[in-house]
MARKOLSE-286946 format. One line per 4 residues: number of its first residue (from 1); for each residue x, y, z of C-alpha. Coordinates in steps of 0.5 Angstrom, whole numbers, padded with zeros to 4 digits. Layout:
% MARKOLSE-286946
NUM = X/Y/Z ~ ...
//
This chain:
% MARKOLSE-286946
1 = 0011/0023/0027 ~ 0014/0027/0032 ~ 0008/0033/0031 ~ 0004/0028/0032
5 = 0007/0024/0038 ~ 0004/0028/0044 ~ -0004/0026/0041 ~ 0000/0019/0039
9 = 0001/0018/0047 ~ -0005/0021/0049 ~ -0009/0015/0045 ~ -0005/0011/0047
13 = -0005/0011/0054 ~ -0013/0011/0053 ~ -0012/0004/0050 ~ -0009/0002/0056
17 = -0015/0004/0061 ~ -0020/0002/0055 ~ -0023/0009/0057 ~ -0024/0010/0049
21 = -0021/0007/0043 ~ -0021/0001/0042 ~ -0015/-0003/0040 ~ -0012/-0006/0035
25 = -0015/-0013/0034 ~ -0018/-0019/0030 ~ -0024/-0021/0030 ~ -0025/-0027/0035
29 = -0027/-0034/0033 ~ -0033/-0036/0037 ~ -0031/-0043/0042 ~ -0035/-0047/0046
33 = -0033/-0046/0054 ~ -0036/-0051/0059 ~ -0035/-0049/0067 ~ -0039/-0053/0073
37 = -0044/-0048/0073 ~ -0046/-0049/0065 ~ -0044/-0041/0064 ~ -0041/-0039/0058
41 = -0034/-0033/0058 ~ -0035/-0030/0052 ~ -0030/-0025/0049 ~ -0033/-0019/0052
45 = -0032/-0023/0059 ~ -0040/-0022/0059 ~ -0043/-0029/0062 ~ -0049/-0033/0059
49 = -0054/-0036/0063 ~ -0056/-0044/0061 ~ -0061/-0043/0056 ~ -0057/-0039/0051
53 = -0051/-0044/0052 ~ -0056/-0049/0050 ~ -0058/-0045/0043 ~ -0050/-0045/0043
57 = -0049/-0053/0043 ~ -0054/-0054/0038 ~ -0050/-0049/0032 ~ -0046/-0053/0028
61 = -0039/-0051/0028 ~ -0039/-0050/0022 ~ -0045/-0044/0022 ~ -0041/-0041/0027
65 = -0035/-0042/0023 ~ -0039/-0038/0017 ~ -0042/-0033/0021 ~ -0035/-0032/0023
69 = -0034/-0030/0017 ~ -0039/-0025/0015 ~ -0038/-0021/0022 ~ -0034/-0014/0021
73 = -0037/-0012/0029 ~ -0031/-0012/0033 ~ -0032/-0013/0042 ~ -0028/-0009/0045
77 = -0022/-0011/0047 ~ -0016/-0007/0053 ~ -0008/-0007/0050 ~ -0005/-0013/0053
81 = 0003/-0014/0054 ~ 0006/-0020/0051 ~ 0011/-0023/0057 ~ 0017/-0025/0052
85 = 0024/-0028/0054 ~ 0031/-0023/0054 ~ 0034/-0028/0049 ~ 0028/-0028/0045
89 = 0028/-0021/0045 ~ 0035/-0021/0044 ~ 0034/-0025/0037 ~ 0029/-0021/0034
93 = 0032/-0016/0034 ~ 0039/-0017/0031 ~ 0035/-0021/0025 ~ 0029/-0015/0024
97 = 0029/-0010/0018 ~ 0032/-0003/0020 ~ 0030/0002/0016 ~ 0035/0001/0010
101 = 0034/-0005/0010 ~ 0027/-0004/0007 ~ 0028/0001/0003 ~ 0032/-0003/-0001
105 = 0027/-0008/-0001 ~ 0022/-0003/-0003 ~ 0026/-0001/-0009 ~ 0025/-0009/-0011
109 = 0019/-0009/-0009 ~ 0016/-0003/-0014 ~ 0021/-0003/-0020 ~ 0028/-0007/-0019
113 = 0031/-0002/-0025 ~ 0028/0001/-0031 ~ 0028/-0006/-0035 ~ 0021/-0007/-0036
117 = 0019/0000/-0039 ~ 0022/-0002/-0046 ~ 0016/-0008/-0046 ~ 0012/-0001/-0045
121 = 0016/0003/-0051 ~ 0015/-0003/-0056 ~ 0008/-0003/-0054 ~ 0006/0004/-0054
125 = 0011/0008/-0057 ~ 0015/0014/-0053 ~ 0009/0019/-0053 ~ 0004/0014/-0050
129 = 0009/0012/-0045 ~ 0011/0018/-0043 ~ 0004/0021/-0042 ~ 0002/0015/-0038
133 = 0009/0015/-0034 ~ 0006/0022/-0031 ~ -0002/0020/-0030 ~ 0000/0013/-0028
137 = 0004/0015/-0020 ~ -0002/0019/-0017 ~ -0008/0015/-0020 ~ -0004/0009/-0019
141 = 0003/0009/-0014 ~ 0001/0014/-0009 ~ -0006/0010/-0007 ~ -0003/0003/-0006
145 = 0004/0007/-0002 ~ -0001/0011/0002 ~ -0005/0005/0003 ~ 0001/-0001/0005
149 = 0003/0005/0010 ~ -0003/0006/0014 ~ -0005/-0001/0013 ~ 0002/-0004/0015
153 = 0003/0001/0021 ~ -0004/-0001/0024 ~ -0003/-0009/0023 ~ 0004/-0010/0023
157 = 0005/-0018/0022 ~ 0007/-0023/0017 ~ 0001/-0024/0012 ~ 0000/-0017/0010
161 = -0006/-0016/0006 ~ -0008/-0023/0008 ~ -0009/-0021/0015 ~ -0013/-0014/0013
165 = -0018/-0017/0009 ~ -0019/-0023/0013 ~ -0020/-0017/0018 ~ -0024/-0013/0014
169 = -0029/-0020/0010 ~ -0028/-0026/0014 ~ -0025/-0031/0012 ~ -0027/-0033/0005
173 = -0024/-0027/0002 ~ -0018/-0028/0006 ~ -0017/-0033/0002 ~ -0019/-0031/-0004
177 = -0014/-0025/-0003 ~ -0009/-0029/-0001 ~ -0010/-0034/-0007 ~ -0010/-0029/-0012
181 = -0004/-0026/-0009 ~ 0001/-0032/-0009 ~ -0002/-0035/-0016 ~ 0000/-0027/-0019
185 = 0007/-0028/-0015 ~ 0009/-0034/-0018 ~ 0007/-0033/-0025 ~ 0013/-0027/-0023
189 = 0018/-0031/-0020 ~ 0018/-0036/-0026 ~ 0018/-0031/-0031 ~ 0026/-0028/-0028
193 = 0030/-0034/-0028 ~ 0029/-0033/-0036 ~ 0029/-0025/-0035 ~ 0037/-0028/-0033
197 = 0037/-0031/-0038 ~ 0036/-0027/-0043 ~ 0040/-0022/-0040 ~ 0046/-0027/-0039
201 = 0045/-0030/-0047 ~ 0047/-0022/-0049 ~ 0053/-0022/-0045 ~ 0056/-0027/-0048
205 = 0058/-0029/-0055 ~ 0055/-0033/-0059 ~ 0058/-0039/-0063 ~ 0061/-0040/-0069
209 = 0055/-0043/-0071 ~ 0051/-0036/-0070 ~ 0047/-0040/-0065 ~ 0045/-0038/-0058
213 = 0050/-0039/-0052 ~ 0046/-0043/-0048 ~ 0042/-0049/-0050 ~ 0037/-0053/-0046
217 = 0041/-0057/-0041 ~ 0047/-0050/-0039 ~ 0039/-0046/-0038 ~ 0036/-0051/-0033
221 = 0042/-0052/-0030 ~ 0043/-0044/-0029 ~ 0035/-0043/-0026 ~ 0036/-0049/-0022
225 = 0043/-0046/-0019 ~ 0040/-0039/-0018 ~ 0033/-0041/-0015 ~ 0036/-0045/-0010
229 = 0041/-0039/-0008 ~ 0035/-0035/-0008 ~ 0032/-0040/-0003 ~ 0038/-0042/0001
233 = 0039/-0034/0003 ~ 0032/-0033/0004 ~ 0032/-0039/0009 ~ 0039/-0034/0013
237 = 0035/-0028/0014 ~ 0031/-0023/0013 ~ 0036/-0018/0016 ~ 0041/-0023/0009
241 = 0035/-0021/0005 ~ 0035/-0014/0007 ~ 0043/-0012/0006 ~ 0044/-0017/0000
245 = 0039/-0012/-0003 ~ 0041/-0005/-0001 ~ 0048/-0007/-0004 ~ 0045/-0009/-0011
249 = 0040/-0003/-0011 ~ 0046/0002/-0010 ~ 0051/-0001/-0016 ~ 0044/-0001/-0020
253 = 0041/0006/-0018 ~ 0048/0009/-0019 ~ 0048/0005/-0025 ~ 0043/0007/-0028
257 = 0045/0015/-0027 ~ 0052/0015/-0029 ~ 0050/0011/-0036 ~ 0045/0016/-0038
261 = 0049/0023/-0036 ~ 0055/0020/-0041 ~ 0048/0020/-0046 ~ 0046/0027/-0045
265 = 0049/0030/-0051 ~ 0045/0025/-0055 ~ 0038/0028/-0052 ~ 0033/0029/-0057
269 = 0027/0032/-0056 ~ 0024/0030/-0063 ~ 0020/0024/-0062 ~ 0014/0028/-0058
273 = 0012/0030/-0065 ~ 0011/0024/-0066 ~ 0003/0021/-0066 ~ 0001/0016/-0062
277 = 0000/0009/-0066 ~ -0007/0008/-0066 ~ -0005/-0001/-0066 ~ -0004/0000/-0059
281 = -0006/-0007/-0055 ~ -0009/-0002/-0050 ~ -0010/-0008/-0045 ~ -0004/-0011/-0046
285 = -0001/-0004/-0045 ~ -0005/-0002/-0039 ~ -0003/-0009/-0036 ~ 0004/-0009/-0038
289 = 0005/-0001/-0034 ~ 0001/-0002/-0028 ~ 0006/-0007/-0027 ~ 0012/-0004/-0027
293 = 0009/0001/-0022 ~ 0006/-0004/-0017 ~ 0008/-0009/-0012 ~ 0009/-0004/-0007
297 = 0004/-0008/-0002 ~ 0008/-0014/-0002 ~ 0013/-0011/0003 ~ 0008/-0011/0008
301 = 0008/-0018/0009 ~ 0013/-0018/0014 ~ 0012/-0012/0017 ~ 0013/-0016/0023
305 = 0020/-0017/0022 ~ 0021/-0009/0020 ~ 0025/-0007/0028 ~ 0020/0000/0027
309 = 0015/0000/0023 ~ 0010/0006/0023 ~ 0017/0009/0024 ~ 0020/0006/0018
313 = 0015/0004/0012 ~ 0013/0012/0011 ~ 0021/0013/0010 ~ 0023/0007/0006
317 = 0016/0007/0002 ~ 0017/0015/0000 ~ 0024/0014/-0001 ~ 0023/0007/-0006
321 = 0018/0011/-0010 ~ 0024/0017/-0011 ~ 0028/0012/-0014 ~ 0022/0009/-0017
325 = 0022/0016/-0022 ~ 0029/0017/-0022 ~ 0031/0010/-0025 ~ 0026/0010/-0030
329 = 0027/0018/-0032 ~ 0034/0018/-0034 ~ 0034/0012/-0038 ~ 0028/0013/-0042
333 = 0030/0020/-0043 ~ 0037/0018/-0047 ~ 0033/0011/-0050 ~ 0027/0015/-0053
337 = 0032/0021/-0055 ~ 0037/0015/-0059 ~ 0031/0010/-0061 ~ 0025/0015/-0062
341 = 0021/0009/-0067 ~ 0017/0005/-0064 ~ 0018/-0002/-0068 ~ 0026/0000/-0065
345 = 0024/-0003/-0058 ~ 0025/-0009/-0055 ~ 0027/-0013/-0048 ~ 0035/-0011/-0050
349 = 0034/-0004/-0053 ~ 0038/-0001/-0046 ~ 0044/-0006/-0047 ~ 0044/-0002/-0055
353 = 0044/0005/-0052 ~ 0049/0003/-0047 ~ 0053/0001/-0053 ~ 0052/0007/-0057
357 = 0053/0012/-0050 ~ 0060/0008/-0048 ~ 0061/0004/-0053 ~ 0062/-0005/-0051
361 = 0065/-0003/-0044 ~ 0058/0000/-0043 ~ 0053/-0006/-0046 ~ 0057/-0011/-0042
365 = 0056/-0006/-0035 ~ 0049/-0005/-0037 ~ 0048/-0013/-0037 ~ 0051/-0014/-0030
369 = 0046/-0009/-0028 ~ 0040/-0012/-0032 ~ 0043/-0019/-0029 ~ 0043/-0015/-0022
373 = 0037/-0012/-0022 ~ 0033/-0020/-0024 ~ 0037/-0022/-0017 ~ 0034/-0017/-0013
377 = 0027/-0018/-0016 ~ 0027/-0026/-0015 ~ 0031/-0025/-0006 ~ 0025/-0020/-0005
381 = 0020/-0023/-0008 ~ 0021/-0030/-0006 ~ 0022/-0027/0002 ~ 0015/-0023/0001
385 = 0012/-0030/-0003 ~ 0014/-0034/0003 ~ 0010/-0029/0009 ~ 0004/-0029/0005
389 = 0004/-0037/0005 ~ 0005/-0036/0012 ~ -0001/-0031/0013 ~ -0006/-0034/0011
393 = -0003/-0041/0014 ~ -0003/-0036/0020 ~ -0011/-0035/0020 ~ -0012/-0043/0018
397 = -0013/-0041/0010 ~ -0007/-0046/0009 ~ -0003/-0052/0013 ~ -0001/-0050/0019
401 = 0006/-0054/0017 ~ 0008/-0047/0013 ~ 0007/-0043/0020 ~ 0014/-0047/0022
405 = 0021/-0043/0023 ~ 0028/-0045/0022 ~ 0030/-0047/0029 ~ 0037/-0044/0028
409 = 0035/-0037/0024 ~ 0027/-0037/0026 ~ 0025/-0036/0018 ~ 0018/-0040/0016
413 = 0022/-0045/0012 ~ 0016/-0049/0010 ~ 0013/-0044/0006 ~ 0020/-0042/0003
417 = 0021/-0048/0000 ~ 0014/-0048/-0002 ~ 0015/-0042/-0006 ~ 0021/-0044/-0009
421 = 0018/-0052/-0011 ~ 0012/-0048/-0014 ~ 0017/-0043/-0018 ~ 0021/-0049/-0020
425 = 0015/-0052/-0023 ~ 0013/-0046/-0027 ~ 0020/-0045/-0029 ~ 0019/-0051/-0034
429 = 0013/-0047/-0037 ~ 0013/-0041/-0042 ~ 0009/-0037/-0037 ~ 0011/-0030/-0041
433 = 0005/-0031/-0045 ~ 0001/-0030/-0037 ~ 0003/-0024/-0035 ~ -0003/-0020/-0037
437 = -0007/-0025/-0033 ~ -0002/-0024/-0029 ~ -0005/-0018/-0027 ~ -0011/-0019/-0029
441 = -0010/-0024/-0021 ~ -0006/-0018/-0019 ~ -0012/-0013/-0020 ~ -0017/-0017/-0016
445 = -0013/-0019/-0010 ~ -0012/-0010/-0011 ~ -0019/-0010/-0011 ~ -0020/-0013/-0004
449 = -0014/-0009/-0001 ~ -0017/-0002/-0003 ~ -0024/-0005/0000 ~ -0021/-0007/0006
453 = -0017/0000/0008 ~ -0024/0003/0007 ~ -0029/-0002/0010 ~ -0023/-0001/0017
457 = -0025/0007/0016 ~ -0032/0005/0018 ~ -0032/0000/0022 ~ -0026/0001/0028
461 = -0026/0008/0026 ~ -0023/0009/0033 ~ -0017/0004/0033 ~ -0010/0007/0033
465 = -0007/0009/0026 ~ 0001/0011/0027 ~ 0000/0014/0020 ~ -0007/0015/0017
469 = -0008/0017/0010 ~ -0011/0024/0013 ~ -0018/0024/0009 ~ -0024/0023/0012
473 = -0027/0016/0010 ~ -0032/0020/0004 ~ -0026/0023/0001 ~ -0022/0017/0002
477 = -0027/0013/-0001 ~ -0027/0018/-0008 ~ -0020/0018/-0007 ~ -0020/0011/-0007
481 = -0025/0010/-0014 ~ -0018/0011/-0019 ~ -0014/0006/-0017 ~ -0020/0001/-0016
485 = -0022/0004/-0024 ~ -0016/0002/-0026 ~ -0017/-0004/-0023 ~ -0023/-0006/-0027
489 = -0020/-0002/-0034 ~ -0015/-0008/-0034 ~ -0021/-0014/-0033 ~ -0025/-0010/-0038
493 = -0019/-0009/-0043 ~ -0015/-0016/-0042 ~ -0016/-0021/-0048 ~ -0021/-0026/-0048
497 = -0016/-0031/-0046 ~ -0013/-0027/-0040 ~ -0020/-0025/-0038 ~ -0022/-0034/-0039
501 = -0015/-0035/-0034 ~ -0017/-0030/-0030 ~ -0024/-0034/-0029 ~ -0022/-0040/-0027
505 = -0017/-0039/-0023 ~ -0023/-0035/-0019 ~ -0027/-0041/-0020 ~ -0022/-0046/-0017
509 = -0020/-0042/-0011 ~ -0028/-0042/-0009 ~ -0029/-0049/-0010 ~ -0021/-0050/-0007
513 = -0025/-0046/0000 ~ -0031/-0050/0000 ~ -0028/-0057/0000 ~ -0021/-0054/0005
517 = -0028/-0052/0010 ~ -0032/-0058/0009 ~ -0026/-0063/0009 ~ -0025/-0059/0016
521 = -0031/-0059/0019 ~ -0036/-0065/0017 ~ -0037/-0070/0021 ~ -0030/-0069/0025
525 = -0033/-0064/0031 ~ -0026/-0065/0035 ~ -0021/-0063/0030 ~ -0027/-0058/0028
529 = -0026/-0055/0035 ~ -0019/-0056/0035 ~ -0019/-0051/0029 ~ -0022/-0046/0032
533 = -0018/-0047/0038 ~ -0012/-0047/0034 ~ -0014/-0041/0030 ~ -0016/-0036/0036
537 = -0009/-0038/0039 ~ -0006/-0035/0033 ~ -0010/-0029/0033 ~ -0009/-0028/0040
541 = -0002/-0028/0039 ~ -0001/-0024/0033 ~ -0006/-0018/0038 ~ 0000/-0019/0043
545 = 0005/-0018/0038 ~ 0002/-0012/0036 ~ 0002/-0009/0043 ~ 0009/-0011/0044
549 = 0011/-0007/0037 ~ 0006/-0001/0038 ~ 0009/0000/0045 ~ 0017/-0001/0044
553 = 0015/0004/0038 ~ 0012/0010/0042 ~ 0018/0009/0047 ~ 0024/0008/0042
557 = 0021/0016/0039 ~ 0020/0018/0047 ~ 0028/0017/0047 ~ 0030/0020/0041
561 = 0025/0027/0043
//
């Protein structure tokens, strides 16, 4: 960064007199402006004359709107300042992420732990997992990395990939993204509370009756205890999400290091003579592994909570997929040394190796992180959720009631507590079955990212990029080509019944955009134009915002040269 901080300012300063860059921006909604002289202020600040403002009038909104949608030209535009109070200021600051903070919630975001590598070793045996956990990171991993932090330090606002697509597409598949994105977020968060479960169910013994621990009634009551701990911590603030986290991710990383090394003399590198098992559900697998290595991109939904953010996503994000390597290799290597059959794997196989490592102390210690690691994943998850809603209700894509805050901790408390209640509901369901449409709902919203980084390459080639992935847009796009191969490999490969999830969704997110736009804008011209007043105002707001960050940014580094 601080290579780069004189050419940095020189572009800056460029931006600021609009001599040749241009800024970074949305692009503007078309609005109706009527003076005494019928003359038209368009966003360039060119004036029309009458015969064009007739032509004007005589679109219907909704054409406007449309046409909107499928404009990727950007006017330009000079950076402006945004006047924002000392006490709001004050605020902010006390409750944005530093860089720890996000670190934490990086880790959260990419892995949480080791847990989720058992569902692959049962899938695909030791030797398959431990090719794919090589091949997987530079095909997959390091692309969405690559991608969140060029993308996140050039838009940082809450929405994240909402507001890039939306930058990049328009509108509708704005929407489509964010559709795809909070369906695949919600299957997630319903599936931890019963991962809770499971994990608590382990730890304690069962009745004399050798039945589980926990009936029906004590399970509800602890899904319902927890989620409403995870929303009342979220509605806090962020900065309690990110502290809260960093603390979990600590005991679970130290955790997962101690339990291994008193492992090490049982290490046995015999299982890579073994074959690999040609049943393998190469679908399910596939999906399963991909999403262990994937949710890097959701901590780009509050960027703009995150105090510096071309300063802070590089160094969290790399530090996160360190942990990522770590966590996984230390408890693989000593799992698959002690358990190197296939058929031996299962969702508590770790809780077995402590044991045998440590002895009852050891499992029970496992437990807790396993207990440790589910909290975490449903804080993050729960904070990331929350700001995709509030994205898309940002750009008009959702109610604008999700864009209201906490008055006392100025959190989005609508689109929390939406969050939790969609989790509630899909708690009462057994959703483990969904998680290859899960990801199948992943791949295509990861499908719209990776066309997003790409199309901004080519269209604002010029905008200020803090962190930019250093390839020329040709090279990125070949780059690019894996991860969104991988992508289609999990449509190919799913089942038919994921693939049928998979479809409807998408079905009912077009028909959901159709009838949001046409309920929006036939035959009601004033809430039309208000709409599109209302959506401009919160663009234009947002650019502020951007403005504001990008230049406290430049003299936080001046200062620290």
């Amino acid at each position: 960064m601080k290579r780069n901080w004189e050419e940095w300012t020189r572009k800056w300063l460029l931006c600021k007199t609009n001599i040749s860059l241009k800024s970074n921006h949305f692009v503007p909604i078309p609005q109706e402006h009527k003076d005494d002289e019928h003359t038209q202020q368009g966003n360039n600040g060119v004036p029309t004359d009458k015969d064009s403002q007739s032509s004007s009038d005589s679109q219907s909104l909704f054409e406007k709107f449309m046409s909107h949608a499928r404009s990727t030209s950007l006017p330009r535009q000079v950076l402006r300042t945004c006047p924002i109070s000392d006490t709001d200021v004050k605020h902010s600051k006390a409750n944005l992420l530093n860089t720890k903070q996000l670190f934490a919630l990086t880790f959260f975001a990419l892995t949480g732990g080791s847990f989720g590598v058992q569902e692959c070793l049962k899938l695909g045996g030791p030797m398959l997992m431990f090719i794919t956990f090589f091949l997987i990171h530079p095909l997959w991993t390091i692309p969405i990395i690559l991608m969140t932090i060029e993308m996140t330090c050039m838009i940082p606002e809450s929405g994240g990939h909402v507001l890039w697509v939306y930058r990049a597409f328009g509108p509708f598949w704005s929407y489509m993204n964010g559709a795809f994105a909070f369906a695949c977020s919600v299957l997630d968060n319903a599936m931890f509370p019963s991962l809770f479960l499971e994990y608590l169910s382990i730890l304690l013994p069962r009745t004399s009756n050798n039945l589980p621990p926990l009936n029906y009634a004590w399970g509800v009551f602890i899904k319902m205890i927890i989620l409403m701990f995870v929303t009342i911590v979220n509605v806090i603030g962020i900065d309690i999400v990110g502290n809260a986290s960093f603390i979990l991710m600590v005991f679970i990383v130290v955790s997962l290091v101690i339990i291994p090394c008193f492992g090490i003399k049982y290490i046995d590198f015999s299982w890579m003579a073994s074959p690999i098992s040609e049943k393998t559900n190469r679908g399910k697998f596939l999906a399963i592994l991909l999403w262990n290595t994937s949710g890097m991109d959701i901590v780009g939904t509050c960027a703009s909570e995150v105090l510096t953010p071309s300063y802070s996503y590089p160094r969290a994000v790399m530090y996160g997929f360190l942990l990522l390597v770590v966590s996984n290799a230390l408890p693989f290597i000593i799992g698959t040394s002690i358990f190197s059959n296939q058929e031996d794997w299962n969702d508590g196989t770790y809780f077995d190796v402590a044991k045998i490592v440590g002895g009852n102390p050891f499992e029970v210690w496992m437990g807790v992180v396993g207990l440790c690691s589910v909290m975490g994943l449903l804080l993050v998850r729960f904070c990331t959720n929350s700001r995709i809603l509030y994205g898309m209700a940002q750009v008009d894509q959702m109610p604008a009631a999700l864009t209201i805050l906490c008055p006392k901790f100025h959190t989005p408390i609508v689109a929390i507590l939406v969050t939790s209640m969609c989790t509630i509901v899909f708690n009462f369901f057994n959703v483990y079955h969904l998680v290859e449409a899960d990801m199948l709902f992943y791949a295509l919203s990861t499908l719209l990212k990776f066309g997003a980084l790409i199309q901004l390459r080519y269209t604002e080639p010029d905008v200020l990029r803090p962190f930019q992935i250093p390839l020329e847009k040709h090279l990125l796009m070949v780059f690019m080509c894996c991860p969104m191969i991988m992508c289609i490999l999990i449509l190919i490969y799913a089942s038919e019944r994921s693939q049928g999830i998979a479809l409807i969704g998408g079905a009912i997110g077009v028909f959901s955009y159709i009838c949001k736009e046409c309920f929006t804008q036939y035959g009601i011209k004033e809430v039309a134009e208000k709409r599109l007043v209302r959506v401009q105002e919160n663009l234009e707001r947002m650019q502020k915002r951007i403005d504001v960050v990008i230049e406290s940014e430049i003299k936080l580094l001046e200062s620290k040269k």
